[in-house]
N, CA and C atoms as an extended XYZ file, in Angstrom:
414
Properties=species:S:1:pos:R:3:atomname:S:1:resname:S:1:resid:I:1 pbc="F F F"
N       137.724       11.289       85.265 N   UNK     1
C       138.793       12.198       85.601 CA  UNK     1
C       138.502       12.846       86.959 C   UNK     1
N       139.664       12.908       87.624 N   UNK     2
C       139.252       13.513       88.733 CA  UNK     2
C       139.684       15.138       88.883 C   UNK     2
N       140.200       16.173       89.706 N   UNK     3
C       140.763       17.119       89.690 CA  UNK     3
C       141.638       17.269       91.515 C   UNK     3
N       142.737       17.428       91.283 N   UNK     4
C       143.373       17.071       92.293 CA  UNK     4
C       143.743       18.506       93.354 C   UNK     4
N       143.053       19.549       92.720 N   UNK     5
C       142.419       20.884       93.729 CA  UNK     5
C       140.868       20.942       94.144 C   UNK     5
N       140.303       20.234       93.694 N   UNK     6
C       139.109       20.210       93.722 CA  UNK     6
C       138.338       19.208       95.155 C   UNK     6
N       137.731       19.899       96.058 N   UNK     7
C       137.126       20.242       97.752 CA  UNK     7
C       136.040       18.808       96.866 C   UNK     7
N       135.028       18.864       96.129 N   UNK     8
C       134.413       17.888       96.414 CA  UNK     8
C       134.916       16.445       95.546 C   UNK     8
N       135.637       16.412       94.578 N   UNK     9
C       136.396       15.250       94.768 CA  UNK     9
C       137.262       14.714       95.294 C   UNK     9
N       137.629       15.163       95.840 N   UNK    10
C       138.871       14.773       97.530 CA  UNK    10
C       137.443       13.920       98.752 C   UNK    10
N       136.356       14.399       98.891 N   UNK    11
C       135.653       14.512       99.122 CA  UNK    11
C       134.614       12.947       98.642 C   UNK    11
N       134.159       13.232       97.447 N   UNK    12
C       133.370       11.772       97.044 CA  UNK    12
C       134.280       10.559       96.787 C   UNK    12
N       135.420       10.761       96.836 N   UNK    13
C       136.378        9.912       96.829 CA  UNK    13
C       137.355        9.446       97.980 C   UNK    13
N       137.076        9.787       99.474 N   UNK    14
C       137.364        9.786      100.777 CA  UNK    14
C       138.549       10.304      101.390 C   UNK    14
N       138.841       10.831      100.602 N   UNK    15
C       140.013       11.794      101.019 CA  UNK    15
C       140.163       12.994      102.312 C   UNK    15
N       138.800       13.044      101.779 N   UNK    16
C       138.386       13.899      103.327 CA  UNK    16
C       137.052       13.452      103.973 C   UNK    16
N       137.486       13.191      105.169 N   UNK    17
C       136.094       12.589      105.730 CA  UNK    17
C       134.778       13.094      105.564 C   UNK    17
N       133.666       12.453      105.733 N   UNK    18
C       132.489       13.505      105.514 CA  UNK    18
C       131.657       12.081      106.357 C   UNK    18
N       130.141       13.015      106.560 N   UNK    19
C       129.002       12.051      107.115 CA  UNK    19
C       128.250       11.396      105.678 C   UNK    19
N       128.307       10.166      105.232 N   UNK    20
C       128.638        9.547      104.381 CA  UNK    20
C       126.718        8.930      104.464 C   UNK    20
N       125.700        9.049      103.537 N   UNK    21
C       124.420        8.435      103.701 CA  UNK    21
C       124.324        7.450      102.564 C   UNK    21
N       125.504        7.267      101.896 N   UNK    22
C       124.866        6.340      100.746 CA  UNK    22
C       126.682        6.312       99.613 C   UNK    22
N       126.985        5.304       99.293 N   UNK    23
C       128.089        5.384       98.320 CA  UNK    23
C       127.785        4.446       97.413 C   UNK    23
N       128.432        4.486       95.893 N   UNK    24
C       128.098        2.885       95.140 CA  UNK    24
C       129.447        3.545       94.893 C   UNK    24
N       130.532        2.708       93.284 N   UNK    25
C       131.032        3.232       92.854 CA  UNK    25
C       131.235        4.648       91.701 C   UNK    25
N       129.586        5.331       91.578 N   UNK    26
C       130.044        6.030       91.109 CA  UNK    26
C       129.890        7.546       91.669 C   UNK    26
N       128.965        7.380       92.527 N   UNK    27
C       128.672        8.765       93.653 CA  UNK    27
C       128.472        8.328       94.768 C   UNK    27
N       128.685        9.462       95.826 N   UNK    28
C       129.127        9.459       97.256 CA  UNK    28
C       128.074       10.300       97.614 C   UNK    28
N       126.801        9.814       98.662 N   UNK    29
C       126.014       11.134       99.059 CA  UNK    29
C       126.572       11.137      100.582 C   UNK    29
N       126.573       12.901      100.666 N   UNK    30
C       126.922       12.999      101.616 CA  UNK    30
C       125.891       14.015      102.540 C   UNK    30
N       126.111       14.453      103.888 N   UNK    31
C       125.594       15.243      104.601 CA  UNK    31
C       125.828       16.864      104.632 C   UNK    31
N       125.327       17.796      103.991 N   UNK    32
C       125.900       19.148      103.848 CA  UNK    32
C       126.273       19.631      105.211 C   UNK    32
N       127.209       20.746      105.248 N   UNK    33
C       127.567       21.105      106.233 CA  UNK    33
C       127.221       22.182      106.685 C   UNK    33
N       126.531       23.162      105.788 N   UNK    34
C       125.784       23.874      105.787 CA  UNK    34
C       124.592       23.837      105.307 C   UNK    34
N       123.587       23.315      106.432 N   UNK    35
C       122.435       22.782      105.680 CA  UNK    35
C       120.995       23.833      105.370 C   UNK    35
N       120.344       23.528      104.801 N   UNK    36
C       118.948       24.455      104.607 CA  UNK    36
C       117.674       24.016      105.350 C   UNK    36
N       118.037       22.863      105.871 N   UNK    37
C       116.997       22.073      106.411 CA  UNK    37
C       117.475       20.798      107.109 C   UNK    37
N       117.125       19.939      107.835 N   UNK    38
C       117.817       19.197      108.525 CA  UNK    38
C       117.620       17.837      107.663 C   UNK    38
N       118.627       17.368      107.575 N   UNK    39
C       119.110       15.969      106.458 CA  UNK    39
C       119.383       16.456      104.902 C   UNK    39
N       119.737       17.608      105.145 N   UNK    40
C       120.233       18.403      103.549 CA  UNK    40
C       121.397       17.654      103.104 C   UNK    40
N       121.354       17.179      102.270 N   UNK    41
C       122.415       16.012      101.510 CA  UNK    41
C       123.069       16.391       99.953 C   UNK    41
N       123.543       15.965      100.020 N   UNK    42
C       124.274       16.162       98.329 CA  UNK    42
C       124.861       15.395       98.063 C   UNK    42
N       124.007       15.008       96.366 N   UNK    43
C       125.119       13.963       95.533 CA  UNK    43
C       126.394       14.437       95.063 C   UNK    43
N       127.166       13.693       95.179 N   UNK    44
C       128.774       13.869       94.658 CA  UNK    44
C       128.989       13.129       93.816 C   UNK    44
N       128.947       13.159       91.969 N   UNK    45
C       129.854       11.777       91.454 CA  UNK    45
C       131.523       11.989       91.633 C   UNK    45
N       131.842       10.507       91.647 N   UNK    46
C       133.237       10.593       92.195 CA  UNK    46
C       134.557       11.145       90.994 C   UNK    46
N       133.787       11.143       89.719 N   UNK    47
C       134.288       12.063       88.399 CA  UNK    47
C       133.824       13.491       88.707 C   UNK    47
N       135.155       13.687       87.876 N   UNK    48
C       134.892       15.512       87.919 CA  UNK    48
C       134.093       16.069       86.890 C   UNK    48
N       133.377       16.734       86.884 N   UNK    49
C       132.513       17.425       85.872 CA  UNK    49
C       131.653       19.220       86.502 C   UNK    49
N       132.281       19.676       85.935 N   UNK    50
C       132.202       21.267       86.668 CA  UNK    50
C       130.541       21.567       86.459 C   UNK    50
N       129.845       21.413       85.736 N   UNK    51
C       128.360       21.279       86.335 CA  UNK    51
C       127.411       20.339       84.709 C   UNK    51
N       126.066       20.802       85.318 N   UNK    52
C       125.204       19.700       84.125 CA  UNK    52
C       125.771       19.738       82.578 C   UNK    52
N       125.981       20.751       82.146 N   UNK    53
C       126.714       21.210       80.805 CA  UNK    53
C       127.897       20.029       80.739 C   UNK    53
N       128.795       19.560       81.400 N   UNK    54
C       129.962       19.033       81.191 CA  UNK    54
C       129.589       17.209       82.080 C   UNK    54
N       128.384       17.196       82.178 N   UNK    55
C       128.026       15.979       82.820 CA  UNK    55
C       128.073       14.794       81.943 C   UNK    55
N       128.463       13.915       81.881 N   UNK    56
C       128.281       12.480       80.798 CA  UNK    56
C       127.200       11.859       80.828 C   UNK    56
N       126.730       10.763       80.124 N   UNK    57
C       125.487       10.788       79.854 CA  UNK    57
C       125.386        9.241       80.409 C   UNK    57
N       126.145        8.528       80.928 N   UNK    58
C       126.221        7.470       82.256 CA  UNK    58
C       125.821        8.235       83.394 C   UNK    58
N       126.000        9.170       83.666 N   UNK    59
C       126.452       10.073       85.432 CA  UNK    59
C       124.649       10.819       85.433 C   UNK    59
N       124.877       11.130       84.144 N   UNK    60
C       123.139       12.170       83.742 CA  UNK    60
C       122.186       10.970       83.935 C   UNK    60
N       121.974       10.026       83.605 N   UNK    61
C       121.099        9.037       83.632 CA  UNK    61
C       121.010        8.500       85.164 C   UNK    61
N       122.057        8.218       85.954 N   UNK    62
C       121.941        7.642       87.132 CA  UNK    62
C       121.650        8.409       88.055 C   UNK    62
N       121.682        9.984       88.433 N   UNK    63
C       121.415       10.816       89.074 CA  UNK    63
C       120.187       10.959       89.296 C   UNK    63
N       119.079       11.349       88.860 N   UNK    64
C       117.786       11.662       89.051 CA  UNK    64
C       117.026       10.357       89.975 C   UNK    64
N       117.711        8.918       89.537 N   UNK    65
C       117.094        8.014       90.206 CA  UNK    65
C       117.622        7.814       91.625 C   UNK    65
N       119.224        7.961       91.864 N   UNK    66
C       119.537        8.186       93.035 CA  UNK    66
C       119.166        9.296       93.908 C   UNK    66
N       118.718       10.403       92.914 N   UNK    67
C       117.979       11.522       94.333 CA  UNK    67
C       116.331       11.095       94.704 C   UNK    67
N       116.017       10.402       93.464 N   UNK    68
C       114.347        9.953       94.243 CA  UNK    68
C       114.916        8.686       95.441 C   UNK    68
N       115.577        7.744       95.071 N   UNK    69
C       115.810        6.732       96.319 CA  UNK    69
C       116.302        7.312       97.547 C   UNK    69
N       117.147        8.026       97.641 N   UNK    70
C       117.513        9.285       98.593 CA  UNK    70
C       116.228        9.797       99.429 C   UNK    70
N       115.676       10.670       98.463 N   UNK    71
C       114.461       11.297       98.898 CA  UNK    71
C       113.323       10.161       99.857 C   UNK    71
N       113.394        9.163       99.293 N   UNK    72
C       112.558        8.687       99.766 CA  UNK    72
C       112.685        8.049      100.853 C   UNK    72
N       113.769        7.558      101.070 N   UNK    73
C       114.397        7.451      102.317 CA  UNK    73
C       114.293        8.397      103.233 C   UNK    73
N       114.284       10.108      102.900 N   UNK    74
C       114.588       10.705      103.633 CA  UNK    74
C       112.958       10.793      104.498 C   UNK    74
N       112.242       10.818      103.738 N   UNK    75
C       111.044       10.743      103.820 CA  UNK    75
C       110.394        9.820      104.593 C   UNK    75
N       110.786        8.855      104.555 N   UNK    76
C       110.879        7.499      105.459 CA  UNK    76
C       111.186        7.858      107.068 C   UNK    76
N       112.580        8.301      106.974 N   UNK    77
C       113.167        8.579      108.155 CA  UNK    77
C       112.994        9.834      109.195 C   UNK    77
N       113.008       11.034      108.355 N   UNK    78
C       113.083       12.065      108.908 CA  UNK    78
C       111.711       12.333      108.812 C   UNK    78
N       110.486       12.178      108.401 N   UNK    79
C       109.048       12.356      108.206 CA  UNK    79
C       108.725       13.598      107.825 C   UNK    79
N       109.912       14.316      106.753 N   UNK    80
C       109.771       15.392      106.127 CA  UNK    80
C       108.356       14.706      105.173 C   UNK    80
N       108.039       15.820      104.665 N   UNK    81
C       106.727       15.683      103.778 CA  UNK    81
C       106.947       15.603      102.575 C   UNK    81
N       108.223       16.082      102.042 N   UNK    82
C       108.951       16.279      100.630 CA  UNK    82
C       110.001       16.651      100.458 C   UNK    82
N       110.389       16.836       99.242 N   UNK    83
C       112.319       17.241       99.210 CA  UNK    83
C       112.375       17.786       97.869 C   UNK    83
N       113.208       19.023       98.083 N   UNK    84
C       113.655       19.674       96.488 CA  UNK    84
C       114.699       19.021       96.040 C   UNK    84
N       114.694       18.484       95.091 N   UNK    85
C       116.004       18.887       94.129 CA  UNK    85
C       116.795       19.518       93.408 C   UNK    85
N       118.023       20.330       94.189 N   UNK    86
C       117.959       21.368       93.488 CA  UNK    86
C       119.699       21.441       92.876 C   UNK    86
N       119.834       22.224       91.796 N   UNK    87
C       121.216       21.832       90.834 CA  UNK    87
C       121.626       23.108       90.214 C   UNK    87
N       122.521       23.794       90.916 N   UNK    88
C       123.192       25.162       90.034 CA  UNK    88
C       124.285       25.279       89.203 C   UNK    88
N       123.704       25.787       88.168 N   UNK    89
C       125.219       25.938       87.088 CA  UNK    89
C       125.339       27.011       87.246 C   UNK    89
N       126.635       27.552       87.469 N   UNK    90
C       127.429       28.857       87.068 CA  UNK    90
C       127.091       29.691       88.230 C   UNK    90
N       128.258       30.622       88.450 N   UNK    91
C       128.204       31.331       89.928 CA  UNK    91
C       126.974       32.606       90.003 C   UNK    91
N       126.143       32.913       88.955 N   UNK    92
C       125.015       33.597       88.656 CA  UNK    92
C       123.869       32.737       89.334 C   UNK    92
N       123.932       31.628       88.857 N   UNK    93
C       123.080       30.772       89.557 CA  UNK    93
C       123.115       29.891       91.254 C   UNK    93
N       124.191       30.336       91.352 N   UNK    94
C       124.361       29.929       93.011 CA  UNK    94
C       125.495       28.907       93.279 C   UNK    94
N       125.868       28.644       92.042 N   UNK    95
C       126.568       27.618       91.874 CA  UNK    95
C       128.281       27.959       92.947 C   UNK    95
N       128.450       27.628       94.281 N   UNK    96
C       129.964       28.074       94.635 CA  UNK    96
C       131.018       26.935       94.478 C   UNK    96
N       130.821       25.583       94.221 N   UNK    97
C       131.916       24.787       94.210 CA  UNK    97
C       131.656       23.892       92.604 C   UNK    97
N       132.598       24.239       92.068 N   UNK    98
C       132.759       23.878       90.471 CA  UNK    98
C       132.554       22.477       90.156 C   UNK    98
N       131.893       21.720       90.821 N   UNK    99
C       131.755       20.348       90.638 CA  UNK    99
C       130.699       20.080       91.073 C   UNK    99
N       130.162       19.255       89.294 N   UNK   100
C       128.208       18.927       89.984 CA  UNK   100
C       128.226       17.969       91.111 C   UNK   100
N       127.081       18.875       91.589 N   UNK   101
C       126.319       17.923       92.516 CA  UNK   101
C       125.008       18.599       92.602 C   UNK   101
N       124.087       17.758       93.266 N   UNK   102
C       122.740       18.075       93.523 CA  UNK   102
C       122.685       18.070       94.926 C   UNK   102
N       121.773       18.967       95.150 N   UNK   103
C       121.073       19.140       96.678 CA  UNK   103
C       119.826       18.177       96.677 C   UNK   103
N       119.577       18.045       97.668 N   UNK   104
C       118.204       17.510       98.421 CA  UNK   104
C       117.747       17.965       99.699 C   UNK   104
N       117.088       18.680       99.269 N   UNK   105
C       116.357       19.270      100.873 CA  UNK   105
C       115.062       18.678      101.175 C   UNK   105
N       115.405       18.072      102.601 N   UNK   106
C       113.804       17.818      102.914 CA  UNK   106
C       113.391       19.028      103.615 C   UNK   106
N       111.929       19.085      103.260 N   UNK   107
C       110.793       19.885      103.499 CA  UNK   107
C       109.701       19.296      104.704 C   UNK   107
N       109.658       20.308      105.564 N   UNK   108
C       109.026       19.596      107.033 CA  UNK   108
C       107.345       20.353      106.567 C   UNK   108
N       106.545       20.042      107.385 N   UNK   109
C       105.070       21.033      107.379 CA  UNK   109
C       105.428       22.318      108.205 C   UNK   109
N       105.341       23.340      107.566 N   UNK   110
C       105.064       24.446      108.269 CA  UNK   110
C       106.586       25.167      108.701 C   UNK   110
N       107.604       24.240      107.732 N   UNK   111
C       109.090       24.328      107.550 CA  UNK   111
C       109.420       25.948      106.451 C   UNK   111
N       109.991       26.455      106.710 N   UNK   112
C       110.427       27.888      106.229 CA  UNK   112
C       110.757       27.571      104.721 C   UNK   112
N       110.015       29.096      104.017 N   UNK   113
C       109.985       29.370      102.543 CA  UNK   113
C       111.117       29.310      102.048 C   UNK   113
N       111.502       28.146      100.817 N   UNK   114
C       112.909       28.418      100.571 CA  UNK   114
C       112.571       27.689       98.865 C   UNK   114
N       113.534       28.185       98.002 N   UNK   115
C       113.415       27.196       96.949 CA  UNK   115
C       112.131       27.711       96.276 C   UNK   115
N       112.059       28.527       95.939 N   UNK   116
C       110.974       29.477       95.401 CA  UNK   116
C       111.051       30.776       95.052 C   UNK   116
N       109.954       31.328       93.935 N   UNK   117
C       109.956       32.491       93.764 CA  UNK   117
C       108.280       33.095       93.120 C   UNK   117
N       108.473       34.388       93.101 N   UNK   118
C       107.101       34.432       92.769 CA  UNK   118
C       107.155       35.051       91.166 C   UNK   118
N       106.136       34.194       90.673 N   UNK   119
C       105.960       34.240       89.089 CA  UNK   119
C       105.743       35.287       88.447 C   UNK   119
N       106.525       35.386       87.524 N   UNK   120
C       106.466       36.676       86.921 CA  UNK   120
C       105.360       36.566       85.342 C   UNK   120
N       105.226       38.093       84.899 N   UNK   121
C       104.142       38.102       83.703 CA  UNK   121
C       105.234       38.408       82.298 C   UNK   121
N       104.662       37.514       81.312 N   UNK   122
C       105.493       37.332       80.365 CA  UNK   122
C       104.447       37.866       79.027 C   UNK   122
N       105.243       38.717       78.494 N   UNK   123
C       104.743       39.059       77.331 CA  UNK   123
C       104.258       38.146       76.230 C   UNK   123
N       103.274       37.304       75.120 N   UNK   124
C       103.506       36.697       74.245 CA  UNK   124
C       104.294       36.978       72.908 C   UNK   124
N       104.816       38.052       72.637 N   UNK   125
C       106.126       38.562       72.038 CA  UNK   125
C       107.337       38.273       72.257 C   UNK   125
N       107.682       38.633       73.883 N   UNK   126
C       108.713       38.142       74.184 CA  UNK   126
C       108.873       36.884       74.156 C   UNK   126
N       107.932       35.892       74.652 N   UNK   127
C       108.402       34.477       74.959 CA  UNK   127
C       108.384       33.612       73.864 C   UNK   127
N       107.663       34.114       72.387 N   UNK   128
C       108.267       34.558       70.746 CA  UNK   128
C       109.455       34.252       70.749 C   UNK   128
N       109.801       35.640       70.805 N   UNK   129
C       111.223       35.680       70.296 CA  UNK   129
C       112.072       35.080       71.111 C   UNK   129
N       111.909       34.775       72.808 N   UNK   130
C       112.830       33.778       73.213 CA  UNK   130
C       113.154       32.451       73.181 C   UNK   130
N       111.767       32.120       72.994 N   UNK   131
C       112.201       30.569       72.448 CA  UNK   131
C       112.663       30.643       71.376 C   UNK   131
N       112.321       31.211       70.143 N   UNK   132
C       113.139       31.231       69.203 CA  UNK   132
C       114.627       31.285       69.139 C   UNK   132
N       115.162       31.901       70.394 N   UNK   133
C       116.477       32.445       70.066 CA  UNK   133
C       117.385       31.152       70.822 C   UNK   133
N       116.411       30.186       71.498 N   UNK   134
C       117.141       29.296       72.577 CA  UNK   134
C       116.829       27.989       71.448 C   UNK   134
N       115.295       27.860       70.514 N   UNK   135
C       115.781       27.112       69.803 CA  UNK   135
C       117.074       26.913       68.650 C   UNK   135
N       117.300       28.168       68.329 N   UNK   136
C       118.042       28.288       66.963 CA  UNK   136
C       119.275       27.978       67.534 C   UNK   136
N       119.475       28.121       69.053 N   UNK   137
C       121.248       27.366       69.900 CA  UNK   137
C       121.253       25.962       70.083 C   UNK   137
N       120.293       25.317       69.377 N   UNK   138
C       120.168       24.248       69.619 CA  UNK   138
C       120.779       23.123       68.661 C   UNK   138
C-alpha cells in the first residue's frame, strides 16, 4: 500500500526526484538532505508502513541486510570507519516523517559525538518490575 500524501513514498517510488544510491523493487536508498555526516542515507521501502510496529515481516527481514551492504559500501568508498543504524518510532523518539525508514550514518575518526548517550544507574527493583511489566505486554 502506498499513501498518496505521504513525502517519502512519492519519494521511494520516483515521484520526486532524489540522489538515488541503490534501488531493487522493494526499497529505494536514498541521499538525506539533511545530513549528520557526509553520505547520510536512508532506506525507503516503496510500501507504506508508518514505522517498525506496522512493518511486515518480508520488509523486516530484508532491511537489516540492505543497511549492512549499504554500510559497507559506504565504508569502502567514503573511508568512514563505521556507520550507525539508526530507526525512530513515534515523534517522542525523533521520529518526523511517518514512514519507516532507517538512517545510516557514516562515522569518520575524530568525526563529532552523535548517536549516543551517557548511561544511566538502574535500580535492581526497578528493572524487576520493568521487565515484568514489558513482559506481561507481550
Amino acid at each position: 500500500m502506498r499513501k498518496d500524501d505521504c513525502i517519502f513514498c512519492k519519494i521511494a517510488n520516483g515521484e520526486i526526484p532524489s540522489e538515488t544510491i541503490y534501488e531493487d523493487d522493494m526499497f529505494r536508498t536514498i541521499m538525506d538532505l539533511g545530513p549528520a555526516s557526509k553520505g547520510h542515507a536512508l532506506i525507503l521501502p516503496k510500501q507504506h508502513y508508518r514505522d517498525l510496529c506496522d512493518l511486515d515481516r518480508e520488509t523486516a527481514e530484508k532491511v537489516l541486510p540492505l543497511a549492512a551492504k549499504i554500510g559497507e559500501a559506504m565504508k569502502k568508498s567514503l573511508d568512514c570507519k563505521g556507520f550507525n543504524v539508526v530507526q525512530n518510532n513515534g515523534k517522542e523518539a525523533g521520529q518526523t516523517v511517518f514512514h519507516y525508514h532507517v538512517h545510516l550514518i557514516p562515522r569518520y575518526e575524530d568525526g563529532p559525538d552523535m548517536v549516543s548517550w551517557a548511561p544511566g544507574k538502574a535500580d535492581p527493583e526497578e528493572l524487576k518490575q520493568t521487565g515484568a511489566a514489558i513482559r506481561s505486554a507481550l
